[in-house]
Steps between C-alpha positions, in 0.01 A plus 500: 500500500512825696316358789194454304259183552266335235250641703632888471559398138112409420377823674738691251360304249138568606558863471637528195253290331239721612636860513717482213863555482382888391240547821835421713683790502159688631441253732788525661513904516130511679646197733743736570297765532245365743801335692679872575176680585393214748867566656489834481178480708582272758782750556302791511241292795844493700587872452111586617579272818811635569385907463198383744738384776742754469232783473311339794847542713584828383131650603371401830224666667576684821446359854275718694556499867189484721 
């Protein structure tokens, strides 16, 4: 049945029981939500890494000769 176990199954069960089958539709939205802004920050902690390296090749401080 759609790959599902008894196991998956009693979980589902488990929430609804407790949320509600109204609280669901919320639940899932701020699931969502927290899901996309935890993305959206990892991805921003790789765009900070990758300015740092590039901006740390671009400007180098100049040699002096002795």
């Amino acid at each position: 049945m759609f790959g599902l176990s008894l196991e998956h199954l009693m979980i589902i069960g488990a929430v609804l029981l407790f949320f509600g089958p109204r609280r669901l539709p919320e639940l899932g939205k701020t699931m969502g939500q927290g899901i996309r802004n935890f993305k959206a920050s990892l991805s921003g902690i790789g765009e900070d890494e990758k300015r740092q390296v590039s901006s740390s090749e671009t400007v180098r401080p100049e040699e002096k000769s002795v």
